[in-house]
C-alpha positions as a Markdown table, in Angstrom:
| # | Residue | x | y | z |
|---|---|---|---|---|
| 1 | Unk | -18.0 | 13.0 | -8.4 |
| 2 | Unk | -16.5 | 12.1 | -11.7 |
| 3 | Unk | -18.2 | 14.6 | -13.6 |
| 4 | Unk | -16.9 | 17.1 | -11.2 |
| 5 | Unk | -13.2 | 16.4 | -11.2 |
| 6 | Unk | -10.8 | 17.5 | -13.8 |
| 7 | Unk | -8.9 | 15.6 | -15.7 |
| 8 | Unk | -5.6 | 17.2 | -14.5 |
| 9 | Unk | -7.4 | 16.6 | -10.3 |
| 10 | Unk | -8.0 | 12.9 | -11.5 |
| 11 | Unk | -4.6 | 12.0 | -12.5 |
| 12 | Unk | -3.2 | 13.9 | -9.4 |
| 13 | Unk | -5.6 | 11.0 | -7.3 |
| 14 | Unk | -4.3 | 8.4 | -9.5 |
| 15 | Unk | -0.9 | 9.3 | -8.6 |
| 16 | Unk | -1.8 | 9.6 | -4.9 |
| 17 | Unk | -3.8 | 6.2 | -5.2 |
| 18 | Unk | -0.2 | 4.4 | -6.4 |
| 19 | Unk | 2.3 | 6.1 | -3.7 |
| 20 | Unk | -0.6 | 5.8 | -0.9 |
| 21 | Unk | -3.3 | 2.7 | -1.5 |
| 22 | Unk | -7.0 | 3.4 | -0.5 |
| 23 | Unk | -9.8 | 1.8 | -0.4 |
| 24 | Unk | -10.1 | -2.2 | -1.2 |
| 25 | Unk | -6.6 | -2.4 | -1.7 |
| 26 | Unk | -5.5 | -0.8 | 1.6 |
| 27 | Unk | -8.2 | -3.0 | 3.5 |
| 28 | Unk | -6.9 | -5.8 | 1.8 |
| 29 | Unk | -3.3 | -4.5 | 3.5 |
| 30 | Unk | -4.8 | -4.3 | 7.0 |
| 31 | Unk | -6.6 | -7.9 | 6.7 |
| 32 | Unk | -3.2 | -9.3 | 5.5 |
| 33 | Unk | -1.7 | -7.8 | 8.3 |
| 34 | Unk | -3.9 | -9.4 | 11.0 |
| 35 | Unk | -4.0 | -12.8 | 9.1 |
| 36 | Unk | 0.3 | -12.6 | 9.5 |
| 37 | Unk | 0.3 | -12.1 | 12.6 |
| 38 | Unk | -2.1 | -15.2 | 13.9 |
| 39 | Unk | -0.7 | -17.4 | 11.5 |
| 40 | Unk | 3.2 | -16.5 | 12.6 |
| 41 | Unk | 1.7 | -16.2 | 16.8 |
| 42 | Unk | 0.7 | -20.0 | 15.9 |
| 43 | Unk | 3.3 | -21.1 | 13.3 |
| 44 | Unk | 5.0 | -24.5 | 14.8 |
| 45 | Unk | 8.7 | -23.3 | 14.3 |
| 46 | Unk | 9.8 | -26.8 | 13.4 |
| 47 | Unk | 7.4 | -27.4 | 10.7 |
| 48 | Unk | 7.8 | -23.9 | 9.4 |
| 49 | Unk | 11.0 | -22.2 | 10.2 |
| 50 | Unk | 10.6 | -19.2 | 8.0 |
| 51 | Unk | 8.4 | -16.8 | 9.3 |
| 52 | Unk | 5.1 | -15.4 | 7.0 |
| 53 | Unk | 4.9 | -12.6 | 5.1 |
| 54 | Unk | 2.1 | -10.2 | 4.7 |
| 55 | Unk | 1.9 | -10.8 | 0.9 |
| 56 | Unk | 0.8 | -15.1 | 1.7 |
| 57 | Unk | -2.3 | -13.3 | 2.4 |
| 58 | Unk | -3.2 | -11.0 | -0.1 |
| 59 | Unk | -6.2 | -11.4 | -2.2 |
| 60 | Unk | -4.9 | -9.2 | -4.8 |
| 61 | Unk | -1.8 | -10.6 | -6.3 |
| 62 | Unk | -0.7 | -6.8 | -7.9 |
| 63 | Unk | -0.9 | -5.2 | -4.6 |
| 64 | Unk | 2.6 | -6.4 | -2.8 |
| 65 | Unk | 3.3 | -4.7 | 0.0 |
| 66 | Unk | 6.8 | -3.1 | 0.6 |
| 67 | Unk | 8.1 | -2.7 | 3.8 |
| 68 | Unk | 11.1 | -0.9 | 4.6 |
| 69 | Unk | 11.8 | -0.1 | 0.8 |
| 70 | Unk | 14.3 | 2.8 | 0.8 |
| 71 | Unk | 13.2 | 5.7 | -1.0 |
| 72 | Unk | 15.8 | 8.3 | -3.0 |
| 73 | Unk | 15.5 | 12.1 | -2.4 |
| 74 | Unk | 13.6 | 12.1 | -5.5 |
| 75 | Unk | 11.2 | 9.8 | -5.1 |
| 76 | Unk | 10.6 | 11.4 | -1.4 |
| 77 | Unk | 10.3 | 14.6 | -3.2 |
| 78 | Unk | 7.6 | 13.7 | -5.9 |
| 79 | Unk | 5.5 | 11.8 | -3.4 |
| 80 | Unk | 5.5 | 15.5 | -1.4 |
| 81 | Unk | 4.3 | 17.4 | -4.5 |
| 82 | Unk | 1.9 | 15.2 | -5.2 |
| 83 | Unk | 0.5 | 15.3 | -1.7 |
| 84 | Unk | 1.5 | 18.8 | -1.9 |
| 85 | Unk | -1.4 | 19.4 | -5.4 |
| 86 | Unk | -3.9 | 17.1 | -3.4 |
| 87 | Unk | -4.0 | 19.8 | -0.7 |
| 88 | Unk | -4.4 | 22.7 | -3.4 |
| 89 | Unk | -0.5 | 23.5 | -3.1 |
């Protein structure tokens, strides 16, 4: 595939890859995810009052996950022309 893809197509996946993970880093997402969610069904409150967080279980330590990270209208608006030159807009 690599000797296919432009240059210009290959940075426009790298920029996709960083606003949308794929691949081992999103699988390591959804494993962290389940992982979370036995460990804080289980948790003994007294022991551990504060609740886990998906990133206690991520193998990769660069790949933090942000939930509910507000985005401004220009960051909204780059992530929909990139998606935008994915689909050949």
């Amino acid at each position: 595939m690599l000797a296919r893809i432009t240059s210009r197509q290959l940075s426009e996946w790298m920029a996709y890859a960083a606003l949308e993970p794929f691949g081992e880093e999103r699988a390591d997402m959804r494993a962290a995810t389940i992982a979370c969610l036995i460990a804080n069904a289980n948790r003994d409150p007294k022991k551990k009052p504060e609740p886990f967080k998906i990133d206690d279980f991520m193998l990769f330590g660069d790949a933090k996950v942000e939930r509910g990270a507000k985005q401004t209208w220009r960051e909204q608006k780059e992530r929909l022309l990139a998606l935008s030159r994915l689909s050949g807009g």
